[in-house]
C-alpha positions as CSV (number, residue, x, y, z in Angstrom):
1,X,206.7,39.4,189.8
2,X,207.1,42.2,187.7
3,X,204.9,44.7,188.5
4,X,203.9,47.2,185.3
5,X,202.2,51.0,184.9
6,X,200.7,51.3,181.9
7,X,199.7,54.9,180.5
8,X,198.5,56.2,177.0
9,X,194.9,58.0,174.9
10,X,196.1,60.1,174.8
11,X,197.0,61.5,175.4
12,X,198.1,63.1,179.4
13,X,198.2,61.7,177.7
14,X,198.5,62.6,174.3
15,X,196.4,65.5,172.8
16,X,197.7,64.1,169.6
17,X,197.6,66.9,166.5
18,X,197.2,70.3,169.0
19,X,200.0,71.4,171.3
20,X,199.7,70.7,175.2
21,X,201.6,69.4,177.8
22,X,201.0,66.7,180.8
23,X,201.9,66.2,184.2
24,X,203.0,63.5,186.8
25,X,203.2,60.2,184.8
26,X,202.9,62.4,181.2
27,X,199.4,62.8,181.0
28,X,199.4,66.2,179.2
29,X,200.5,66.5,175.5
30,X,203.4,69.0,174.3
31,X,203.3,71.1,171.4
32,X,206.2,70.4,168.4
33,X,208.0,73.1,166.5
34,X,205.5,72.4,163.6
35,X,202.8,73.1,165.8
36,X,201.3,69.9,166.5
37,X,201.1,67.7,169.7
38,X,203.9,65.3,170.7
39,X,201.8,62.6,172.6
40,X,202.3,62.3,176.6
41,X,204.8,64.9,177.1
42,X,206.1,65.2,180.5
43,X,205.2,68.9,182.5
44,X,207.4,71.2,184.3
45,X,204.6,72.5,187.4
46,X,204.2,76.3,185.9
47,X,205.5,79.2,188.3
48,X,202.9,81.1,190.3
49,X,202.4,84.4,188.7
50,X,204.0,87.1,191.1
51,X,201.2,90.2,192.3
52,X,202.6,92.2,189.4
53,X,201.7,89.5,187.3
54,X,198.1,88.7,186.7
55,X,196.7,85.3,184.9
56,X,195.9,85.0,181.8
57,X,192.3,84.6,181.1
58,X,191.0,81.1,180.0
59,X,191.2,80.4,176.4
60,X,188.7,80.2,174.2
61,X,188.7,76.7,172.4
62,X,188.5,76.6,168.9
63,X,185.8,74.5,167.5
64,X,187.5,71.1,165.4
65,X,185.7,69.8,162.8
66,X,186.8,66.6,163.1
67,X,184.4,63.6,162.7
68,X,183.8,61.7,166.1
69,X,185.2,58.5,166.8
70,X,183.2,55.8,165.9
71,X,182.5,52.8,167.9
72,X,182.1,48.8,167.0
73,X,185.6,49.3,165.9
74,X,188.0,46.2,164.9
75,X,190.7,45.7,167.3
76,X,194.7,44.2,167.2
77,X,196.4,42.7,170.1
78,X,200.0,44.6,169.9
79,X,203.1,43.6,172.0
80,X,205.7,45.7,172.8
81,X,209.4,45.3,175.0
82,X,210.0,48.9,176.8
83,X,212.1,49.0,179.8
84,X,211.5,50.6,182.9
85,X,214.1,53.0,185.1
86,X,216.1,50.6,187.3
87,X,214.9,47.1,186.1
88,X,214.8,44.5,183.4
89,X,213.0,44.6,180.3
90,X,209.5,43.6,180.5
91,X,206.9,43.3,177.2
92,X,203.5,44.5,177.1
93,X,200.8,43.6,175.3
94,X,197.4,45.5,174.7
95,X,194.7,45.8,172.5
96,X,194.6,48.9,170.1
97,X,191.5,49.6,167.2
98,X,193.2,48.3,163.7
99,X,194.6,50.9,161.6
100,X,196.0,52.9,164.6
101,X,200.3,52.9,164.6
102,X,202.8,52.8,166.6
103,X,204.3,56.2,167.2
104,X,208.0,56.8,167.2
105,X,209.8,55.4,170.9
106,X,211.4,58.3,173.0
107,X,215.0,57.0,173.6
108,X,214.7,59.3,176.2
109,X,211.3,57.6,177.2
110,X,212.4,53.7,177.2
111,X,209.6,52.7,179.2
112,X,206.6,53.6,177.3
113,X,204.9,53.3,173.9
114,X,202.0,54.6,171.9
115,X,199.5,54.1,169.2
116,X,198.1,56.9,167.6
117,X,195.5,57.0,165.1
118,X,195.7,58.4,161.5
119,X,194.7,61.4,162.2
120,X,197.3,61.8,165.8
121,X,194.2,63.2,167.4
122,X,193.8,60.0,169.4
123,X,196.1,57.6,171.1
124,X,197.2,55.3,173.5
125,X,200.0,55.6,176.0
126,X,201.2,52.3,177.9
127,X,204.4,52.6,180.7
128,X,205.9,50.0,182.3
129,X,207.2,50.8,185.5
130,X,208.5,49.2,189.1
131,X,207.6,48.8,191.6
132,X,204.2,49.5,192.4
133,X,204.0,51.3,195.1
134,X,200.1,53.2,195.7
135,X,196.8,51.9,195.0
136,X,195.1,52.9,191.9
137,X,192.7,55.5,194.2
138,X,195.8,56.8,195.7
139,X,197.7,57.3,191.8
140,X,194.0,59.0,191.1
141,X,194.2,61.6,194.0
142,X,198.3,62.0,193.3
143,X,197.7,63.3,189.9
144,X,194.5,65.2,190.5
145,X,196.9,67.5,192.7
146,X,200.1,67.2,190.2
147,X,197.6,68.3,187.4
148,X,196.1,71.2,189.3
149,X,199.9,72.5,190.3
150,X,200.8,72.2,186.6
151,X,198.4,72.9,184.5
152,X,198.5,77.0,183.5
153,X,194.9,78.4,185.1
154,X,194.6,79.9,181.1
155,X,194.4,76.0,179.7
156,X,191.0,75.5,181.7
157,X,191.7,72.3,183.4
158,X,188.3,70.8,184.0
159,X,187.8,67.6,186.6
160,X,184.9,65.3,184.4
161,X,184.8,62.4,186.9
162,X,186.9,60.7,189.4
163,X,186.0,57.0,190.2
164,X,188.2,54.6,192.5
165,X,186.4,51.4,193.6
166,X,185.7,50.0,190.4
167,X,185.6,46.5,189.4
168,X,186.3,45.1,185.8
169,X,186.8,41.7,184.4
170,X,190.1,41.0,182.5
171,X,190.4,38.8,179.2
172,X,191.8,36.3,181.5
173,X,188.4,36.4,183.4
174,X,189.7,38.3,186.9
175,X,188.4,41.4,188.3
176,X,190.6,44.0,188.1
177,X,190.8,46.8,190.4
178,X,190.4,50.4,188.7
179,X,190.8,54.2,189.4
180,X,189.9,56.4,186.4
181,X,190.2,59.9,185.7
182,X,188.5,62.2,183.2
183,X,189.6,65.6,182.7
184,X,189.5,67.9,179.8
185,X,192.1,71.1,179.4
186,X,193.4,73.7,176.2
187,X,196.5,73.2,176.0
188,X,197.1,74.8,172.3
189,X,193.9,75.8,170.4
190,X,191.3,72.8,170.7
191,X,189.8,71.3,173.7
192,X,191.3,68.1,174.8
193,X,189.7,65.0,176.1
194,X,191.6,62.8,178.5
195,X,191.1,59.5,180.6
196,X,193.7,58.3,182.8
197,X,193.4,54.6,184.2
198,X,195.0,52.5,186.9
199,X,194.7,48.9,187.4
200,X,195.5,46.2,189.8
201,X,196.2,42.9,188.4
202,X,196.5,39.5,189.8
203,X,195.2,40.0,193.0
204,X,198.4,42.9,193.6
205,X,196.4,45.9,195.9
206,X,199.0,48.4,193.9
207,X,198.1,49.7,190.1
208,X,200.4,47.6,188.4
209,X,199.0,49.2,185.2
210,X,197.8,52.5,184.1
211,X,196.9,53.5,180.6
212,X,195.7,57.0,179.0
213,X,193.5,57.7,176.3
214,X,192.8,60.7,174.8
215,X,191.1,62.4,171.9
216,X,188.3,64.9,171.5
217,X,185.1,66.1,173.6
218,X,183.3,64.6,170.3
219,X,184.8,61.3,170.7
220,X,184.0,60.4,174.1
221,X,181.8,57.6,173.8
222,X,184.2,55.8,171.3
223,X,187.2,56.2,173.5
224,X,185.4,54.7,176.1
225,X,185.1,51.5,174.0
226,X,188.4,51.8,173.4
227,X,189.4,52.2,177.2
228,X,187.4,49.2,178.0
229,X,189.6,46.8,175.6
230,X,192.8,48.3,176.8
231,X,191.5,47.8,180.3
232,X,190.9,44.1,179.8
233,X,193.3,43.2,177.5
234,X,196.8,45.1,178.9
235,X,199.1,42.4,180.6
236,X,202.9,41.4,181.1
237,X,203.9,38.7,178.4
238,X,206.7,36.5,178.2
C-alpha cells in the first residue's frame, strides 16, 4: 500500500505573508524577494558562529494587527495528485476551510501542495512521501533536533508542546495514531505560530501522514479546529 507524509499550516510550515524559513520536512517559511513568506521552504542547518563571532540577540517581534482566525468555519474536501521522490503518483485528499486556495506547485517540490488563506498568513502543507519508515513520536523527536540545529538562535525558536501517544478518530471512524508539535519562531518581523502533525493510518505503526499548519500566536485556537479536520479527513484516494 502506498504509504503517504502529509505536511502543511503553515506553515514549517508556511509563515505565510512574513519571511522565515523551515527545517527537516519544510516546516519553516522562506522569505521572497518582495519580502513576503514563500510557504514551507526547505532550511539549510545555519553555521555555528566562530568565537570571533558572537550571536545575534533575539528579535523583537513586531506586533500584527491582524484579526484572529475565527472558528465554526465552513470546510471543502480538496484532492490533489503530487508525486513523491522515487515512486508513483499517489492523490491526496484533505479538508481545507472554504475560501482558502491552492498555492502555486513547486516543480521543484512535486510531492507537496498547499492552501493558503486570503490573506497568506495561514496555510496548509500536505507531502506525500515513501516509504514510511519512523513512527510519528520518532518524526516528532527527529525534527525537534533538526529545528534546534537550524533555526538561527536570533529567530527565538520556542518548543509550545510535544505530544506523541495520541489517539484520534478518522472520518472513516479508525483511530489514528498522532505526534504533534507546536513551536513558535521569528523568522522575518512577526511571530510565527506552527503545528506539525504525524499520523498513522490503517493500522500502519509508521506516520504515513504528516501535515503542518501555521498562522499567528492570535489564531491558535482556530487553527486547532482546523488541524483537527485535516487530521481526520487526510487520506490516499483512488
Amino acid at each position: 500500500m502506498r504509504k503517504v507524509v502529509a505536511a502543511g499550516l503553515l506553515l514549517l510550515a508556511l509563515a505565510l505573508g512574513v519571511g522565515g524559513g523551515y527545517a527537516a520536512g519544510d516546516y519553516l517559511d522562506r522569505p521572497t524577494a518582495a519580502g513576503t513568506a514563500a510557504p514551507l521552504g526547505e532550511v539549510s542547518p545555519s553555521p555555528t558562529p566562530s568565537p570571533s563571532e558572537p550571536s545575534l540577540p533575539v528579535k523583537t517581534p513586531v506586533p500584527s494587527n491582524v484579526e484572529p482566525l475565527n472558528t465554526g468555519l465552513e470546510y471543502t474536501t480538496h484532492s490533489v495528485t503530487v508525486t513523491p521522490k522515487g515512486a508513483a503518483p499517489v492523490r491526496l485528499a484533505v479538508e481545507t476551510p472554504q475560501g482558502w486556495r491552492l498555492a502555486p506547485r513547486d516543480p521543484e517540490r512535486p510531492a507537496e501542495f498547499k492552501y493558503l488563506d486570503k490573506l497568506r498568513e495561514r496555510g496548509v502543507r500536505v507531502e506525500a512521501v515513501e516509504p514510511a519508515v519512523r513512527t510519528p513520536a520518532d518524526e516528532l523527536a527527529k525534527l525537534v533536533v533538526d529545528l534546534k540545529k537550524s533555526v538561527p538562535a536570533e529567530d527565538g525558536l520556542r518548543i509550545i508542546s510535544q505530544t506523541s501517544d495520541e489517539q484520534i478518530l478518522g472520518d472513516d471512524g479508525r483511530p489514528r495514531s498522532v505526534a504533534t508539535l507546536i513551536y513558535t519562531y521569528i523568522p522575518g518581523e512577526t511571530l510565527r505560530y506552527v503545528v506539525v502533525r504525524w499520523i498513522a493510518v490503517n493500522d500502519n505503526p509508521f506516520a504515513t501522514i504528516e501535515m503542518s499548519i501555521t498562522g499567528l500566536p492570535q489564531d491558535a485556537t482556530g487553527l486547532d479546529e482546523v488541524l483537527l479536520h485535516a487530521t481526520q479527513s487526510a487520506r490516499v484516494v483512488g
